[in-house]
N, CA, C and O atoms as a Tripos MOL2 file, in Angstrom:
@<TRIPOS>MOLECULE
protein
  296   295    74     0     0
PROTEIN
NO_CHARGES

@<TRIPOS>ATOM
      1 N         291.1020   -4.7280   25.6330 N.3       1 UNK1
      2 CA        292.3070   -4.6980   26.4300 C.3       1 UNK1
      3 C         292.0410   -5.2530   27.8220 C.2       1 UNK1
      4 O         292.9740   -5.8500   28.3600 O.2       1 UNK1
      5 N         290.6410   -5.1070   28.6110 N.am      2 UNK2
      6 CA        290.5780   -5.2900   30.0800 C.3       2 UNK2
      7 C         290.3650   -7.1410   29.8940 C.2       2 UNK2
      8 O         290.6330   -7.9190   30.8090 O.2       2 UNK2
      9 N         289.7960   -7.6110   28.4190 N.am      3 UNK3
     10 CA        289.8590   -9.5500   28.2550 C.3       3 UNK3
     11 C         291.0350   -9.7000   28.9400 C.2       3 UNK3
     12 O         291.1700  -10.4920   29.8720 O.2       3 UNK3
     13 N         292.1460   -8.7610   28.3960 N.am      4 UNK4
     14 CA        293.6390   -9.7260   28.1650 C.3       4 UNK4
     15 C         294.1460   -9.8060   30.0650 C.2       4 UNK4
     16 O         295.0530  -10.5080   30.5110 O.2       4 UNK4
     17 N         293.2760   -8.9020   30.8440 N.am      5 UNK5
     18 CA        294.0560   -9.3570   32.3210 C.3       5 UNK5
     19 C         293.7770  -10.6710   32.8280 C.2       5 UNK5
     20 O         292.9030  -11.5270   32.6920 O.2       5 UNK5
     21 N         295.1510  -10.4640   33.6440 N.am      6 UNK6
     22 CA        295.0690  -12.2300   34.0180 C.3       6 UNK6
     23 C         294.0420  -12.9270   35.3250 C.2       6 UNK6
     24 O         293.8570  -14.1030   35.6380 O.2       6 UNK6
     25 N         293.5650  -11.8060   35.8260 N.am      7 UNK7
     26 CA        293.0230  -11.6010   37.2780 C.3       7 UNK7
     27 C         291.7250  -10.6280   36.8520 C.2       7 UNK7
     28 O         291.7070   -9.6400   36.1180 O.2       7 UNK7
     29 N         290.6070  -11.3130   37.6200 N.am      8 UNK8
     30 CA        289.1150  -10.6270   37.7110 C.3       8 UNK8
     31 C         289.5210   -9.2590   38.7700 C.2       8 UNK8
     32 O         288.8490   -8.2310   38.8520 O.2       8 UNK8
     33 N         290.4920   -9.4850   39.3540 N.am      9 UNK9
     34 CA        291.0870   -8.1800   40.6270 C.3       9 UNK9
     35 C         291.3750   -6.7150   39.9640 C.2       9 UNK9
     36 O         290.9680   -5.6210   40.3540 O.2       9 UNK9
     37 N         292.5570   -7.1610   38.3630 N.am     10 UNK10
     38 CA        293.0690   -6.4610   37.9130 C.3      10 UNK10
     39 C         291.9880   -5.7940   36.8330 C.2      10 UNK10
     40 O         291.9980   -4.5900   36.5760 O.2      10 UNK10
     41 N         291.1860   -6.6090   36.3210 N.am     11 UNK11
     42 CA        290.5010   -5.9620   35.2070 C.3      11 UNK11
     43 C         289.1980   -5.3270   35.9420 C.2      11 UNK11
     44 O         288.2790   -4.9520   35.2140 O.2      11 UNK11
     45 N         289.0770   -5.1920   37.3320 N.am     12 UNK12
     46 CA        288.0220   -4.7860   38.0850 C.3      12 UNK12
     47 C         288.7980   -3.0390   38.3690 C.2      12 UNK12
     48 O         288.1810   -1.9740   38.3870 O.2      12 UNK12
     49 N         290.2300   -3.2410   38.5520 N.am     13 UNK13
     50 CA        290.9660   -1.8630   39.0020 C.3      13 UNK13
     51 C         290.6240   -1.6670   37.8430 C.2      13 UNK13
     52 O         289.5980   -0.9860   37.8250 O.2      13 UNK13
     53 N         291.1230   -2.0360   36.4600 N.am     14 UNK14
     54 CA        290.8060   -0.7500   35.0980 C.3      14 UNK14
     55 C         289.6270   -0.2360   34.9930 C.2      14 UNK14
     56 O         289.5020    0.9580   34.7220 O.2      14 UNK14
     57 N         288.3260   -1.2250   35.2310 N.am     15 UNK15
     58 CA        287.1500   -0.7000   35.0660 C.3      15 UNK15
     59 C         286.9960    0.5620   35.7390 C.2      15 UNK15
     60 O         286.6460    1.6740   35.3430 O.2      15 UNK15
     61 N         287.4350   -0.0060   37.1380 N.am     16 UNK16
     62 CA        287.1250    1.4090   38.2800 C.3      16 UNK16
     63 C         287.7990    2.5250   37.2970 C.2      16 UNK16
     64 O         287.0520    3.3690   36.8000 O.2      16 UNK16
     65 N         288.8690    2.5410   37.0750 N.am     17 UNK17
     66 CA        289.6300    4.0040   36.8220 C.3      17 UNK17
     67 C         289.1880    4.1100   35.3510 C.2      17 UNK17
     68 O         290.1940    4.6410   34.8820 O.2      17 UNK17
     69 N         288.2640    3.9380   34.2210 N.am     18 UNK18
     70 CA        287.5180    3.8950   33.5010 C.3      18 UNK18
     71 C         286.3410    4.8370   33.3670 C.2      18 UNK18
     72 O         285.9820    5.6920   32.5580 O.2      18 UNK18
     73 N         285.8210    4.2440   34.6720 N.am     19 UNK19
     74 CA        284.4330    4.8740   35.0470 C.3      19 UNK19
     75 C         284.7350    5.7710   36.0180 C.2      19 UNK19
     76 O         283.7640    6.4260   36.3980 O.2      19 UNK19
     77 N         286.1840    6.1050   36.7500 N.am     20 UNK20
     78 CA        286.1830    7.2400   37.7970 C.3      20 UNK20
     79 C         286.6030    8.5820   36.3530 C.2      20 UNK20
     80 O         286.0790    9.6960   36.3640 O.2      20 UNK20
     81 N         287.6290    8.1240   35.2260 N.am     21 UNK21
     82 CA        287.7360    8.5940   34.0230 C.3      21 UNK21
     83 C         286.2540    9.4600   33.5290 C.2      21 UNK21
     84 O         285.8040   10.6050   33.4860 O.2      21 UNK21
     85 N         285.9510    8.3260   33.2680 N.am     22 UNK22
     86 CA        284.4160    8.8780   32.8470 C.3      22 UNK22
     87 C         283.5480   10.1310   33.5700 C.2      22 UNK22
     88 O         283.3920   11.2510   33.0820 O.2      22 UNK22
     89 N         283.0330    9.6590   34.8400 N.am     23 UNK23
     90 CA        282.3470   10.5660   36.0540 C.3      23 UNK23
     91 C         283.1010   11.5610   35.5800 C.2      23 UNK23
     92 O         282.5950   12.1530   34.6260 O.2      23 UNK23
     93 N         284.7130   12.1390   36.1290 N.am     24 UNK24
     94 CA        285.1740   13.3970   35.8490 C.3      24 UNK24
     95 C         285.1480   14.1600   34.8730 C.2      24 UNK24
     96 O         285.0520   15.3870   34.9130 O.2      24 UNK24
     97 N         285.2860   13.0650   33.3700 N.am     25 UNK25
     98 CA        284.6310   13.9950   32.3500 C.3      25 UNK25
     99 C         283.6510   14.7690   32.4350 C.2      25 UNK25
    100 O         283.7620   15.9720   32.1990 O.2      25 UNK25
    101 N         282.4220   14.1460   32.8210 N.am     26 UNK26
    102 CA        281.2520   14.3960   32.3460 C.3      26 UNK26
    103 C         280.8980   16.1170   33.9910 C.2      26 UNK26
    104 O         280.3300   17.1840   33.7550 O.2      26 UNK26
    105 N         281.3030   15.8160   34.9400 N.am     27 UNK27
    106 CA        281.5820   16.8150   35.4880 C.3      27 UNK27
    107 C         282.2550   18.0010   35.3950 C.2      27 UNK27
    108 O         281.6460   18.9920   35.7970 O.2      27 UNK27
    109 N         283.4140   18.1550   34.9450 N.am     28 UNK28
    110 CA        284.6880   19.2220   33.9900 C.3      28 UNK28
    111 C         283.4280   19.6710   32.6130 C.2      28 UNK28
    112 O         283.4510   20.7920   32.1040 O.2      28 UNK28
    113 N         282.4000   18.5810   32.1760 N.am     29 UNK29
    114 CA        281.3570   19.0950   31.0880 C.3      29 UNK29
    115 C         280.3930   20.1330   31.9590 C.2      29 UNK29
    116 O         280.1680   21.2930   31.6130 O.2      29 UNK29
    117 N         280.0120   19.6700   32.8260 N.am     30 UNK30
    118 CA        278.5910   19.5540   33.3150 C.3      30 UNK30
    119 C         278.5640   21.1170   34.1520 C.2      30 UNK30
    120 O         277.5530   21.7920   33.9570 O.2      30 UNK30
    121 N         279.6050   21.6740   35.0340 N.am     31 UNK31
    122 CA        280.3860   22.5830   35.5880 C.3      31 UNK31
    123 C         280.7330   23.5260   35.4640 C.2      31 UNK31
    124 O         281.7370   23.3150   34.7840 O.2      31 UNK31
    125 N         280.6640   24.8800   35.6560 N.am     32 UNK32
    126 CA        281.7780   25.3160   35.0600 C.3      32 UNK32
    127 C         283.3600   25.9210   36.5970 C.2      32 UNK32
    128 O         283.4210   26.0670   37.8180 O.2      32 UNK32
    129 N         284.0400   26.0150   35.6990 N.am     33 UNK33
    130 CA        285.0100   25.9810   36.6550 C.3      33 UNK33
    131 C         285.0200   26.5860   37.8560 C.2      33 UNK33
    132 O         285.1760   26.0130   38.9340 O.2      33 UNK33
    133 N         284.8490   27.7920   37.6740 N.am     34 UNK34
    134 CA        284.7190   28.7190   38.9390 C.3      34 UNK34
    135 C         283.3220   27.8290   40.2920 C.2      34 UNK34
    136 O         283.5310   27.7700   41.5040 O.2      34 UNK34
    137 N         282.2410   27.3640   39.7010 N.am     35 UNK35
    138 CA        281.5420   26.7500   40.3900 C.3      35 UNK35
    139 C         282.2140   25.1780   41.0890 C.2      35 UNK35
    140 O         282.0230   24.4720   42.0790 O.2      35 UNK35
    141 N         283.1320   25.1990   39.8100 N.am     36 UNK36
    142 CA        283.7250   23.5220   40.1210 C.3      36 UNK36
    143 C         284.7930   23.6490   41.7380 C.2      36 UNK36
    144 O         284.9030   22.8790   42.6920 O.2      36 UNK36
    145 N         285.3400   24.8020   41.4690 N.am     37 UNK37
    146 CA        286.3540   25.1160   42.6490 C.3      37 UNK37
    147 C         285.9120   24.9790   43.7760 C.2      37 UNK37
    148 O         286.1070   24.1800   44.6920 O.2      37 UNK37
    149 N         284.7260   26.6340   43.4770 N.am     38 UNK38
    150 CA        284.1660   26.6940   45.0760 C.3      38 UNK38
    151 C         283.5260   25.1730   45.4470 C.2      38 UNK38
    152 O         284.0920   24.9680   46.5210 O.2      38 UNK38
    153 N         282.7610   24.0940   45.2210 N.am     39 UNK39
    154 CA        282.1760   22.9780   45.3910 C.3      39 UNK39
    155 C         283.4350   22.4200   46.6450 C.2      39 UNK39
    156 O         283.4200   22.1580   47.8480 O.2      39 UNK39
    157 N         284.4770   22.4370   45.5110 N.am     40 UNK40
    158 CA        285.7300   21.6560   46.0670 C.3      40 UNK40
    159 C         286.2830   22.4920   47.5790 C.2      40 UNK40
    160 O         286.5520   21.8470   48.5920 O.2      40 UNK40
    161 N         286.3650   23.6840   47.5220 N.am     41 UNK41
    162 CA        286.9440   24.2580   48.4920 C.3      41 UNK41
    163 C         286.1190   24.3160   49.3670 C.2      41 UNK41
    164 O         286.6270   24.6140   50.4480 O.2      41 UNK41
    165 N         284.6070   24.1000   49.4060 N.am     42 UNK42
    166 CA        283.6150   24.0980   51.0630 C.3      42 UNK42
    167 C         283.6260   22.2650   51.0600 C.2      42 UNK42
    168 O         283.0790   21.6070   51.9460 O.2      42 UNK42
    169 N         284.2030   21.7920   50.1340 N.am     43 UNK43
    170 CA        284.0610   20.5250   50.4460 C.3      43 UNK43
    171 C         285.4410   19.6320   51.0570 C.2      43 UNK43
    172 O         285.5270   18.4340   51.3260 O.2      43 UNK43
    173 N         286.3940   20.6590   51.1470 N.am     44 UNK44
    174 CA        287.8380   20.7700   51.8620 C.3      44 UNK44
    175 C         287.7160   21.1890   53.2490 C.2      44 UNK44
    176 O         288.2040   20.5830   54.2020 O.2      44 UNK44
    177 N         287.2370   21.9420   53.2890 N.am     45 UNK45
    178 CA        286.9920   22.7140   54.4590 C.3      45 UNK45
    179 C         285.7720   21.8730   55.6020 C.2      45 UNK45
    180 O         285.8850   21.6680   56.8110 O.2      45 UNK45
    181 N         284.7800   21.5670   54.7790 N.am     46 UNK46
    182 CA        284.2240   20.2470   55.7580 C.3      46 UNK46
    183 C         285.1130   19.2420   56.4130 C.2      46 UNK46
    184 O         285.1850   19.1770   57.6400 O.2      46 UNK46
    185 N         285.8430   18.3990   55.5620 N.am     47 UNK47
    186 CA        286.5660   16.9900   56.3510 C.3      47 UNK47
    187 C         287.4680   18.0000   56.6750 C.2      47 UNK47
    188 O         287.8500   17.6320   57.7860 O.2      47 UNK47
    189 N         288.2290   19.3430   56.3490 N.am     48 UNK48
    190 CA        289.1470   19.2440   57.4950 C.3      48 UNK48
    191 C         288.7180   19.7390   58.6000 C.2      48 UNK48
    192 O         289.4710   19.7720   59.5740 O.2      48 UNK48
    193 N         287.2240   20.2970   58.6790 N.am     49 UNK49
    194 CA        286.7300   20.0270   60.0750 C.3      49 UNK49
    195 C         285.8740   19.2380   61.0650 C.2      49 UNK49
    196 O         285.2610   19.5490   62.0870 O.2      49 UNK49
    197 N         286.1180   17.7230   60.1610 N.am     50 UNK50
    198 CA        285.5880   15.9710   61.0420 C.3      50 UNK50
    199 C         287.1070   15.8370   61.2040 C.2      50 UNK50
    200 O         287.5040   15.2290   62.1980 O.2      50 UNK50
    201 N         288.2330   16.4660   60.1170 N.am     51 UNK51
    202 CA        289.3390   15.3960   61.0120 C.3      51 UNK51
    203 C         289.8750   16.2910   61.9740 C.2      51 UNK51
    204 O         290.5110   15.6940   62.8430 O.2      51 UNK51
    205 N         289.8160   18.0150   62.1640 N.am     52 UNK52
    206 CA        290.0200   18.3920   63.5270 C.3      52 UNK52
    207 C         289.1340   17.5330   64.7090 C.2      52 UNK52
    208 O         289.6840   16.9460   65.6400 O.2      52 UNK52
    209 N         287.8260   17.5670   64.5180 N.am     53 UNK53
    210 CA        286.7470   17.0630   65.7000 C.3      53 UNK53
    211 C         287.3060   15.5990   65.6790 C.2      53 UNK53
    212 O         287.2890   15.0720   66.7910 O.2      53 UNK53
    213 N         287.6810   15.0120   64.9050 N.am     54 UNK54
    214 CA        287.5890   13.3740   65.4530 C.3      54 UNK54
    215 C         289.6670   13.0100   65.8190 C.2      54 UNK54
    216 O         290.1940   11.9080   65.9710 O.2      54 UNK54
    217 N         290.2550   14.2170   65.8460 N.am     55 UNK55
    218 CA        291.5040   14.2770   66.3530 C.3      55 UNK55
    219 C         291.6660   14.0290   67.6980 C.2      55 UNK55
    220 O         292.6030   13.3700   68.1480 O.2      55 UNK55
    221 N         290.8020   14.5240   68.3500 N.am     56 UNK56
    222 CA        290.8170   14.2790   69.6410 C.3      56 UNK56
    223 C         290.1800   12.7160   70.2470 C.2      56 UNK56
    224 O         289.6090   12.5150   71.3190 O.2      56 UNK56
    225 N         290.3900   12.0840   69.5430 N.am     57 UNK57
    226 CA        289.4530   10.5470   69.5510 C.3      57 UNK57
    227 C         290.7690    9.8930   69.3490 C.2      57 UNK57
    228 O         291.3420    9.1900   70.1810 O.2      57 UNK57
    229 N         291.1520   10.1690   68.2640 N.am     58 UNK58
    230 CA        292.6190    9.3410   67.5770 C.3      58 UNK58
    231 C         293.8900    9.1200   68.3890 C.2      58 UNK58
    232 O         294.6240    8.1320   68.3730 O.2      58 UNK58
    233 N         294.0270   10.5040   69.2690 N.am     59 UNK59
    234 CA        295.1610   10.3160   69.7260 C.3      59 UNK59
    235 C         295.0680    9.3490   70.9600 C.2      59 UNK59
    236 O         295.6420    8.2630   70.8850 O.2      59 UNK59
    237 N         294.5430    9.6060   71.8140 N.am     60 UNK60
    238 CA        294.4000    8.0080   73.0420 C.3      60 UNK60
    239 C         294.4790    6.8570   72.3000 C.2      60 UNK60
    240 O         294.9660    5.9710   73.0020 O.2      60 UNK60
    241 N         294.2190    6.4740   71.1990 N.am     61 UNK61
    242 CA        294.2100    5.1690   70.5850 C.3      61 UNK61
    243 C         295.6510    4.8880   70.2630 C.2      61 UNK61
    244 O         296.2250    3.8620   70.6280 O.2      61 UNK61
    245 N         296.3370    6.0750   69.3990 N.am     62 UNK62
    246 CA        297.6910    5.6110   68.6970 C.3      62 UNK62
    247 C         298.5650    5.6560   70.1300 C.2      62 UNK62
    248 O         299.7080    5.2060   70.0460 O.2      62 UNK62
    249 N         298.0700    6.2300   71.6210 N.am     63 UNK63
    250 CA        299.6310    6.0280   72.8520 C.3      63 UNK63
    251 C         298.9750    4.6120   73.0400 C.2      63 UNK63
    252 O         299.7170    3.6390   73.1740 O.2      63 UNK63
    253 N         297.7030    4.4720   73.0550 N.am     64 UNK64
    254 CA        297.8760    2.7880   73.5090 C.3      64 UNK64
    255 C         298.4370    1.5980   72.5620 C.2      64 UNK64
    256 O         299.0030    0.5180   72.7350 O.2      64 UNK64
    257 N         298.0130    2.3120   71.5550 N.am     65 UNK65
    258 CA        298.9210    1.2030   70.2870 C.3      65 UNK65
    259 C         299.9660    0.9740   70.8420 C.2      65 UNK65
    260 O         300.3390   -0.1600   71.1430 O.2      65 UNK65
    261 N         300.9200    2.5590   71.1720 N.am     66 UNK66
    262 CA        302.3400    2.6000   70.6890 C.3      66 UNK66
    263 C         302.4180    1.6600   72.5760 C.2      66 UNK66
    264 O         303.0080    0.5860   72.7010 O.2      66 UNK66
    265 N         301.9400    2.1390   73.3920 N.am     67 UNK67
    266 CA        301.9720    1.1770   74.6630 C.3      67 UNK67
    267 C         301.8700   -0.5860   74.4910 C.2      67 UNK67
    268 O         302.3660   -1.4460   75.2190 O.2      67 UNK67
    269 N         301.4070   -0.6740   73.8020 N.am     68 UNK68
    270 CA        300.8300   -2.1140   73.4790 C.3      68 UNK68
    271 C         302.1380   -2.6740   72.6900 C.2      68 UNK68
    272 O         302.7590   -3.6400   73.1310 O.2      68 UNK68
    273 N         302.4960   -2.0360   71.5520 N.am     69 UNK69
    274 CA        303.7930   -2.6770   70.9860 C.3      69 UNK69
    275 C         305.1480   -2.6990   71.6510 C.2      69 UNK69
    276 O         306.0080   -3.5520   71.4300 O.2      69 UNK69
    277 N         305.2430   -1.8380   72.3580 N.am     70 UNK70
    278 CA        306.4150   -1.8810   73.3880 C.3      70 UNK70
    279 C         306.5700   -2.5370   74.4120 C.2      70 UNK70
    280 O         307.5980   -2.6930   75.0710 O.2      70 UNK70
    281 N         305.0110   -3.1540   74.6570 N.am     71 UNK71
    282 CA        305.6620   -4.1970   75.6240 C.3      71 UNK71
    283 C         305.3450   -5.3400   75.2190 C.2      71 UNK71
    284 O         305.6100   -6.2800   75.9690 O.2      71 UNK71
    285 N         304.5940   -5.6520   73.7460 N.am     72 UNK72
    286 CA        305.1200   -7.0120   73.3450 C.3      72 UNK72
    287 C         306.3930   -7.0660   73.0900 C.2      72 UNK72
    288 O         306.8170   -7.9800   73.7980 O.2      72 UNK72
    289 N         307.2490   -6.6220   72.4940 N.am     73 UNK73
    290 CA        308.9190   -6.2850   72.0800 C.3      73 UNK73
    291 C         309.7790   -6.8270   73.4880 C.2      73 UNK73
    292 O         310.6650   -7.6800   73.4480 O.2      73 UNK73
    293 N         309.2910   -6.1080   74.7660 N.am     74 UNK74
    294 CA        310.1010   -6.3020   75.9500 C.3      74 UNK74
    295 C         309.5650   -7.6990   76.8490 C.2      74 UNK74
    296 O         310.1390   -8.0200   77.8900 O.2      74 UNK74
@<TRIPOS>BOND
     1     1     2 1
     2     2     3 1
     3     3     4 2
     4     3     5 am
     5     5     6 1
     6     6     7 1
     7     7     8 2
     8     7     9 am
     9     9    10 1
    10    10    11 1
    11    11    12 2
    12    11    13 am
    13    13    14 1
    14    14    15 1
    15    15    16 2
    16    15    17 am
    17    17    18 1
    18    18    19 1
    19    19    20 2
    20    19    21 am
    21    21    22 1
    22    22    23 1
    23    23    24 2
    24    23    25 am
    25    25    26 1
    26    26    27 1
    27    27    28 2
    28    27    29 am
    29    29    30 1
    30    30    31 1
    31    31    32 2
    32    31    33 am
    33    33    34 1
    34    34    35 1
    35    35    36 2
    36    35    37 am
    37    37    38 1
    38    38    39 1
    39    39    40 2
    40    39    41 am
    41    41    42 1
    42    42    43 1
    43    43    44 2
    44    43    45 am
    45    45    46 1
    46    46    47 1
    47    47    48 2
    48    47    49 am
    49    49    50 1
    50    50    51 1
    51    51    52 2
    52    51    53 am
    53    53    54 1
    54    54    55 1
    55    55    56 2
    56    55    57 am
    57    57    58 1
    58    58    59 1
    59    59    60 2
    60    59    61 am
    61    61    62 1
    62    62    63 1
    63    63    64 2
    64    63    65 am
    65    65    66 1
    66    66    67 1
    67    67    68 2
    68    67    69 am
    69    69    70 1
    70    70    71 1
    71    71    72 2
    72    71    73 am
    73    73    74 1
    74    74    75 1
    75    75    76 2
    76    75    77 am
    77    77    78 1
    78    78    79 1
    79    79    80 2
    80    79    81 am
    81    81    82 1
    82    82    83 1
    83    83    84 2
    84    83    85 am
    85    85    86 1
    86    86    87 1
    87    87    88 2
    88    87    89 am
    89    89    90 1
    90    90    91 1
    91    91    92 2
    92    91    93 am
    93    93    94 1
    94    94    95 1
    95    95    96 2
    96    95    97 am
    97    97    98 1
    98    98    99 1
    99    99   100 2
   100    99   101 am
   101   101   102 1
   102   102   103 1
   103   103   104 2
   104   103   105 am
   105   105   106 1
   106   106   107 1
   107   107   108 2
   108   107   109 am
   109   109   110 1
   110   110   111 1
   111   111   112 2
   112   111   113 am
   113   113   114 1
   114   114   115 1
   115   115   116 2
   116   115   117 am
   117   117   118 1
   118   118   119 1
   119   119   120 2
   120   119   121 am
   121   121   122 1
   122   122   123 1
   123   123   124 2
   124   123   125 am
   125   125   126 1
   126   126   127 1
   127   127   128 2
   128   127   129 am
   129   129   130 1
   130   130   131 1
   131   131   132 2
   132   131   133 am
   133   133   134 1
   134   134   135 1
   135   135   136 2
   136   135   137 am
   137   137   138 1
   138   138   139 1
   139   139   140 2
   140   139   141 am
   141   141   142 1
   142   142   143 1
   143   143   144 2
   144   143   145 am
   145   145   146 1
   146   146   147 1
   147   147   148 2
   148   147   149 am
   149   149   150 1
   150   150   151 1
   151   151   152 2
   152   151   153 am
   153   153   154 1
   154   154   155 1
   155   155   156 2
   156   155   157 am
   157   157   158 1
   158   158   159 1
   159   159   160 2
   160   159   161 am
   161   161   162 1
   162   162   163 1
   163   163   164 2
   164   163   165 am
   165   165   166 1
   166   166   167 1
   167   167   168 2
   168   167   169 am
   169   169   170 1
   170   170   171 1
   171   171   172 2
   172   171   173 am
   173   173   174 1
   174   174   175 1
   175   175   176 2
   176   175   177 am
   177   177   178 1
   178   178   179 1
   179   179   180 2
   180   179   181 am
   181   181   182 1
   182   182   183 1
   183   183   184 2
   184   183   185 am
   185   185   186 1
   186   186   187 1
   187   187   188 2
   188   187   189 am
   189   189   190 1
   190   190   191 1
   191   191   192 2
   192   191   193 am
   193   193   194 1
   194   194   195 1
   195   195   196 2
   196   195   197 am
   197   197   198 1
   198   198   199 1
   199   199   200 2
   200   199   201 am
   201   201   202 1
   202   202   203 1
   203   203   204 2
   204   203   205 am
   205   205   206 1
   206   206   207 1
   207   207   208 2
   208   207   209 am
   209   209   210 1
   210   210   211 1
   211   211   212 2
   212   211   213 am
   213   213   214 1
   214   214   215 1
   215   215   216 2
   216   215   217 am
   217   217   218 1
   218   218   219 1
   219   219   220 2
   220   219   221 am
   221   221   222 1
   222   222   223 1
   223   223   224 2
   224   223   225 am
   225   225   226 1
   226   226   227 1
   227   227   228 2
   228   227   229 am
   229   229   230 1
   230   230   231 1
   231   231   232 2
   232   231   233 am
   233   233   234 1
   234   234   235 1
   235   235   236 2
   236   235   237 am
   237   237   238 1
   238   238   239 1
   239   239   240 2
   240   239   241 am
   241   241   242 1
   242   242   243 1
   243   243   244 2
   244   243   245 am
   245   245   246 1
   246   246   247 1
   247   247   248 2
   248   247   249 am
   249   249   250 1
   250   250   251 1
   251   251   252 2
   252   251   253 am
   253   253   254 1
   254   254   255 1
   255   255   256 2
   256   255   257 am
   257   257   258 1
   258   258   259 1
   259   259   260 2
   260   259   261 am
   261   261   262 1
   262   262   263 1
   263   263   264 2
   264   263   265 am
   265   265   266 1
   266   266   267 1
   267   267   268 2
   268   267   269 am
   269   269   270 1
   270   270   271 1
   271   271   272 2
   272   271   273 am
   273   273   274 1
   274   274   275 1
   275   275   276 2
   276   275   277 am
   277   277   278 1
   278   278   279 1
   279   279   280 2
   280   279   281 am
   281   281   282 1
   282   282   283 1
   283   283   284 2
   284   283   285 am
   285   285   286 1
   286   286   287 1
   287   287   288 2
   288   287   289 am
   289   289   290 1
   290   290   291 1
   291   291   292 2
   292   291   293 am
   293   293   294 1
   294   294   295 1
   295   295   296 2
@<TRIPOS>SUBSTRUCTURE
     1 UNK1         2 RESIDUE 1 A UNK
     2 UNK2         6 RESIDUE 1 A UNK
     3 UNK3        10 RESIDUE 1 A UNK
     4 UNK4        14 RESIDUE 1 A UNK
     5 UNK5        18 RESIDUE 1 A UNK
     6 UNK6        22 RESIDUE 1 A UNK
     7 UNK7        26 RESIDUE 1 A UNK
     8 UNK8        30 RESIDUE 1 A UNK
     9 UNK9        34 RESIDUE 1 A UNK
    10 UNK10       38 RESIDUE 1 A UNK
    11 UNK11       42 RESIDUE 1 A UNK
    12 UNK12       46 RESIDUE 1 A UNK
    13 UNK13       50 RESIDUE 1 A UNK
    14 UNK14       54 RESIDUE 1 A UNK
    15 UNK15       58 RESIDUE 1 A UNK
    16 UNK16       62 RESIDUE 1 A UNK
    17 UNK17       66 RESIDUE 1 A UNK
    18 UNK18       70 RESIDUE 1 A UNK
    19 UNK19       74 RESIDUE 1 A UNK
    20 UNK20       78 RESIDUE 1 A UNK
    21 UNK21       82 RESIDUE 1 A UNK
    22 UNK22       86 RESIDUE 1 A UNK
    23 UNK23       90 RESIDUE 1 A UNK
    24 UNK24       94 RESIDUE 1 A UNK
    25 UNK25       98 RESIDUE 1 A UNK
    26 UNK26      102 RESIDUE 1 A UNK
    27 UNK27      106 RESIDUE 1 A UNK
    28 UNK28      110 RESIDUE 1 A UNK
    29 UNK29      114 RESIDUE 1 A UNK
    30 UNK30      118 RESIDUE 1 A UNK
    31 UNK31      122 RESIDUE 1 A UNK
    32 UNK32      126 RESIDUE 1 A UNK
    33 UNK33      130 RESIDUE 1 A UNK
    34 UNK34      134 RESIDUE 1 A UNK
    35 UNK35      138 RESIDUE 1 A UNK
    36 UNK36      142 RESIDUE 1 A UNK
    37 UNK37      146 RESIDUE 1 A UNK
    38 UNK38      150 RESIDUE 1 A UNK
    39 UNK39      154 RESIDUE 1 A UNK
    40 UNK40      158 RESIDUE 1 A UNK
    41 UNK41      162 RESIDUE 1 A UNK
    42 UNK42      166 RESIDUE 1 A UNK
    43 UNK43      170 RESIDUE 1 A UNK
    44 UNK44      174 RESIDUE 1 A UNK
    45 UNK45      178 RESIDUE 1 A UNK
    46 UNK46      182 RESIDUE 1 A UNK
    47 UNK47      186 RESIDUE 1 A UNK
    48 UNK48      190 RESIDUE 1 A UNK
    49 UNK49      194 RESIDUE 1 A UNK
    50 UNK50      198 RESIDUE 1 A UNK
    51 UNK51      202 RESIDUE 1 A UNK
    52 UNK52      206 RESIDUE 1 A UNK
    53 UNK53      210 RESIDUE 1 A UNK
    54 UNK54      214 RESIDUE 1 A UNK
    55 UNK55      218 RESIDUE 1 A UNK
    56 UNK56      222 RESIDUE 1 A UNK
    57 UNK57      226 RESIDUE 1 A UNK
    58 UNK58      230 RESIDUE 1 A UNK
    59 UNK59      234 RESIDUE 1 A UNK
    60 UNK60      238 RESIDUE 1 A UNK
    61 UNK61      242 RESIDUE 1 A UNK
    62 UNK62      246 RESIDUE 1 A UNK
    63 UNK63      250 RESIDUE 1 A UNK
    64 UNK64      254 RESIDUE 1 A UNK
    65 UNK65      258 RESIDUE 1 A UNK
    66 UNK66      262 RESIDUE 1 A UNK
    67 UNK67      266 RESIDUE 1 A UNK
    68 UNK68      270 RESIDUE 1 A UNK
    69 UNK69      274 RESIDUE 1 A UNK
    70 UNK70      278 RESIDUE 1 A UNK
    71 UNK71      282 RESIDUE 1 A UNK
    72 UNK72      286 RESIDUE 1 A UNK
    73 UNK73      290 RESIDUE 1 A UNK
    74 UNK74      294 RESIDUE 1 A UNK
């Protein structure tokens, strides 16, 4: 089925979601659930505390954006 795409782009996306297919199987095997959760939930709890710490970085950038587009416009 991935011959018949018309684009090396498109039959590169099926592969990916193939083999991201795959990986999760073999993890949901490998796992068991209760271990699978907690993994996920200290691993939630990390990035949402790089994107609290790097929040304070972001915002000076998006007023100068939004400064910057408003006065190309005017």
């Amino acid at each position: 089925y991935i011959m018949t795409k018309k684009t090396i782009a498109h039959a590169t996306a099926d592969v990916g979601l193939i083999f991201t297919a795959y990986n999760l199987r073999r993890i949901f095997n490998i796992l068991d659930k209760n271990t699978l959760k907690a993994y996920l939930k200290g691993f939630g709890l990390y990035f949402w505390a790089l994107k609290s710490y790097f929040k304070g970085f972001r915002e000076p950038l998006i007023i100068l954006k939004l400064k910057y587009k408003f006065a190309a416009v005017a």
